[in-house]
C-alpha positions in Angstrom: 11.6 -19.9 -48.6 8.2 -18.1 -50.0 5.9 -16.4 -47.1 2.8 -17.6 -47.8 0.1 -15.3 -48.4 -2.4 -14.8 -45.4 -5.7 -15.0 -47.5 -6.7 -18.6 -48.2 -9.9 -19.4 -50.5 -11.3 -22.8 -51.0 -7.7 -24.1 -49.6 -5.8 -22.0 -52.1 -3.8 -19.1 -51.4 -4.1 -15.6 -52.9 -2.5 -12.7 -53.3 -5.2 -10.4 -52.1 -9.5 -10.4 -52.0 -11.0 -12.1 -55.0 -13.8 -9.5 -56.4 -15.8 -12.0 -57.3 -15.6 -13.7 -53.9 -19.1 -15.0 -53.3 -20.1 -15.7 -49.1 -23.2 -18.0 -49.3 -25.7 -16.5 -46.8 -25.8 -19.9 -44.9 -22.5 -18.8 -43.4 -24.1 -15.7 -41.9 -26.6 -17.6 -39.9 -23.4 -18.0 -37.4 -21.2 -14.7 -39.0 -24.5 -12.5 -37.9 -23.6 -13.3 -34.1 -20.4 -11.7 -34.0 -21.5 -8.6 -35.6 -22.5 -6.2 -33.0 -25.4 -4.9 -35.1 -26.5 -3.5 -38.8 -24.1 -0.7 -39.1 -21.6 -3.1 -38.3 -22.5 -5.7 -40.6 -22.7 -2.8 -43.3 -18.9 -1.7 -42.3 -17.8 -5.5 -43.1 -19.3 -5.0 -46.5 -18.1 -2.1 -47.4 -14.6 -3.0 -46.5 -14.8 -6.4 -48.0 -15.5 -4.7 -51.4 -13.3 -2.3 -51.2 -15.0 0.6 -51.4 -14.4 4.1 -49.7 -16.8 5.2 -47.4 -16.4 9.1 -48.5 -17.0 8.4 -52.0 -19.6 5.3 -51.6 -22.0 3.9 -54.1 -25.0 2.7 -52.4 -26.7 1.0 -54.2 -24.5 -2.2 -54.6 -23.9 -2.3 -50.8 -27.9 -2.1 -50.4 -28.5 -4.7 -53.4 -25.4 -7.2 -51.5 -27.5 -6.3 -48.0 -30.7 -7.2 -49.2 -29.9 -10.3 -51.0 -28.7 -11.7 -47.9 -31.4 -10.6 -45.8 -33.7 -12.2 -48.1 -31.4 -15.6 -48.2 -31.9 -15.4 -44.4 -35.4 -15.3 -44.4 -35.8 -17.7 -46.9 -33.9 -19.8 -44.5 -36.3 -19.7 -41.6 -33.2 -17.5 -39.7 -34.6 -14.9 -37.5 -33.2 -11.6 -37.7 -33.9 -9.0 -35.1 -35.8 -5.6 -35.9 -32.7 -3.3 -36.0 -31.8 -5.3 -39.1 -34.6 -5.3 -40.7 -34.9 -1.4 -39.9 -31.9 -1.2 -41.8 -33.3 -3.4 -44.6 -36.0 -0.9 -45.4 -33.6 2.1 -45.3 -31.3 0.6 -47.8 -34.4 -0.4 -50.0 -35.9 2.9 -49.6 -32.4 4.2 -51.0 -31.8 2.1 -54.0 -35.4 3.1 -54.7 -34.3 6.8 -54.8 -31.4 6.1 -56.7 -33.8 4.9 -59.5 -35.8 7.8 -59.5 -34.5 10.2 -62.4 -33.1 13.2 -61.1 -34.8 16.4 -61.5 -33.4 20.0 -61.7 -34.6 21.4 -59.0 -33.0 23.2 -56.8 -35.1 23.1 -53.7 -34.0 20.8 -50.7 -36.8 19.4 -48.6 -35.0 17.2 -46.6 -31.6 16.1 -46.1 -29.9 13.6 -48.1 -30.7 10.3 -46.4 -27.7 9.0 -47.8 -25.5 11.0 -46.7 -26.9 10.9 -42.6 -26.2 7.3 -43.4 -22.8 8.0 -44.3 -22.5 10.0 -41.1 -24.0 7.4 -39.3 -21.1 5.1 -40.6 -18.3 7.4 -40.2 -19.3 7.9 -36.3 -19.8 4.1 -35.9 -16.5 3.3 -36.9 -15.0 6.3 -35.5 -16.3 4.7 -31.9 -15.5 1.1 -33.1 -11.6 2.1 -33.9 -11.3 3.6 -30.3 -13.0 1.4 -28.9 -10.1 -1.4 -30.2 -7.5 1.0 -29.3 -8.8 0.7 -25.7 -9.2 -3.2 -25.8 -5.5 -3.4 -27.1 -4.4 -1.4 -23.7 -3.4 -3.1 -20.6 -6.3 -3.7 -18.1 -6.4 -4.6 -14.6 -7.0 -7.9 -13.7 -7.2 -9.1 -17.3 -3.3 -8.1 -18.6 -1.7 -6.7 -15.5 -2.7 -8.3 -11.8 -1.8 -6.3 -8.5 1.2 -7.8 -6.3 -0.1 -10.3 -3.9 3.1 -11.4 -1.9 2.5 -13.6 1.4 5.3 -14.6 3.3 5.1 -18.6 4.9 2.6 -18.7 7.9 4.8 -19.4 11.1 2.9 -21.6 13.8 3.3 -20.2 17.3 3.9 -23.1 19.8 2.3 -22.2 22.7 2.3 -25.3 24.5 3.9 -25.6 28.2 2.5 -22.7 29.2 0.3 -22.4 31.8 -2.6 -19.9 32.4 -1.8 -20.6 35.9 1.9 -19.1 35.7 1.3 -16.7 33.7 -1.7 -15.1 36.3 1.2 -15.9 39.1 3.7 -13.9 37.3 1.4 -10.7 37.0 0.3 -10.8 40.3 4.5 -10.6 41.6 4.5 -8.0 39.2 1.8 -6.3 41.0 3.1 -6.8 44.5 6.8 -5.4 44.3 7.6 -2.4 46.4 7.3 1.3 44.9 11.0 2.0 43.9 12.6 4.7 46.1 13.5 7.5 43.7 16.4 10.0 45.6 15.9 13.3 43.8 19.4 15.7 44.1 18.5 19.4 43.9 21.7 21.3 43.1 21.8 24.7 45.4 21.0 27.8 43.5 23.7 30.2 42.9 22.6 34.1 43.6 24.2 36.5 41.8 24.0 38.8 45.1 25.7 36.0 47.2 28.9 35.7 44.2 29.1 39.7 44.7 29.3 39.3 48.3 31.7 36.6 48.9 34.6 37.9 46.3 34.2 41.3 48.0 35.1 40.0 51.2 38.0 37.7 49.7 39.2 41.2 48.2 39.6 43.0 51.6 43.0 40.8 52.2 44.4 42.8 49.0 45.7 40.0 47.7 45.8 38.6 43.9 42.9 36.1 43.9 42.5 33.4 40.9 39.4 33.0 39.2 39.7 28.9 40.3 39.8 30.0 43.8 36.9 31.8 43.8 34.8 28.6 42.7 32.7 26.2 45.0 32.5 22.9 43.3 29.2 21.7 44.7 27.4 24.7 42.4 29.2 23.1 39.2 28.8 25.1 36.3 25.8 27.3 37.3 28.6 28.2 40.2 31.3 29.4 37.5 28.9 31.5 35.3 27.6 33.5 38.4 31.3 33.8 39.6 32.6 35.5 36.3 29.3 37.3 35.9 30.0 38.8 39.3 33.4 39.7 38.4 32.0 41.9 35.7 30.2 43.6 37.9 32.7 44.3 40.3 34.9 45.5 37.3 32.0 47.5 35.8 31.7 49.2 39.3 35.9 49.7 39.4 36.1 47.7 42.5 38.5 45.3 41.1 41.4 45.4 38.4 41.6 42.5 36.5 45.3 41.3 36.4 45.7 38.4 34.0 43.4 38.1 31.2 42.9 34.3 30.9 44.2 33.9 27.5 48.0 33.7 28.4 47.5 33.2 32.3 44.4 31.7 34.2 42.3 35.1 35.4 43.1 37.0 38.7 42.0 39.7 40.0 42.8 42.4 42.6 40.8 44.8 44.5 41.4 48.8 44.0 42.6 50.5 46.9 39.6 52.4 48.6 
């Protein structure tokens, strides 16, 4: 099945743009509105005939211009000055391009055509961004921030009553001050350690490391207790008989 052909003229289907295609200027008295101002309108005709705006010909885009400005006026349709400013440029131009050329070589000016070319090429630099922009996403027009709410829950607060609730605070307020029992654990002097395995020594006897130990001081009490056997040993007050890895540790105390 044949694709039809996207350009349709006077309901018939063609290939591509007649050259001959004729727009009554009737139609522009609504067309002008969407045009965003002369050098727009000027872009539309210079597309729709095909020409290229490096290597363009004035003067038939001025004549089609004109002729449609003046089918405008003659139509009582108001146009507004920036059109009409426009209007007298193009004029001006086609004028020029009447004018025989001399040989001169002096420039006085610069080429109003030309700035006019510029003035196009920027315009439809802008105009093709610009669509690129439209075409992206936007906020709140393509792409909307996540709004989730979750079901509204009604509290019940019936069968309560203020009354209760003041009674309740106030028995909060009248308990007793909790009795807090603080146990301090007795410190352990080094000194005191010293002094009690020197007197356990005096016997002679082989004394274990577990019999030296008070079990209220925990295990502050056996850290002190092997720090003061150290320092008995470091003094040579005591040999050291079983090491602790093979037997628990025992010591004995050296013959004055």
């Amino acid at each position: 099945m044949e694709q039809a052909s996207p350009i349709r003229v006077m309901d018939e289907w063609q290939e591509s743009i007649p050259e001959d295609l004729y727009i009554p200027p009737a139609a522009f008295e609504i067309l002008l509105e969407h045009f965003e101002g002369p050098l727009d309108f000027l872009i539309y005709l210079i597309q729709k005939s095909g020409f290229d705006l490096l290597q363009l010909d004035i003067a038939p885009i001025a004549a089609q211009y004109l002729s449609y400005m003046d089918a405008m006026k003659s139509l009582n349709i108001e146009l507004t000055a920036d059109y009409m400013v426009m209007a007298a440029l193009l004029a001006d131009l086609k004028s020029r391009l009447l004018l025989p050329k001399t040989n001169s070589s002096i420039v006085i000016e610069k080429d109003p055509k030309q700035q006019l070319i510029d003035r196009l090429e920027t315009y439809l630099r802008v105009k093709q961004a610009a669509e690129r922009l439209g075409q992206m996403p936007v906020l709140e027009r393509d792409t909307f921030p996540t709004n989730v709410s979750l079901d509204h829950i009604a509290q019940n607060n019936q069968g309560y009553d203020i009354g209760l609730l003041r009674d309740a605070l106030f028995c909060v307020f009248n308990r007793p001050e909790p009795v807090i029992h603080q146990i301090q654990q007795e410190p352990v002097l080094l000194e005191e350690r010293i002094a009690f395995i020197e007197s356990r020594l005096q016997s002679g006897e082989i004394l274990h490391f577990e019999a030296l130990l008070k079990p209220s001081q925990g295990h502050m009490g056996m850290v002190v207790t092997f720090m003061a056997i150290l320092e008995l040993t470091r003094q040579q007050k005591v040999n050291i008989i079983a090491t602790g890895i093979e037997a628990p540790l025992a010591i004995q105390g050296v013959p004055a």
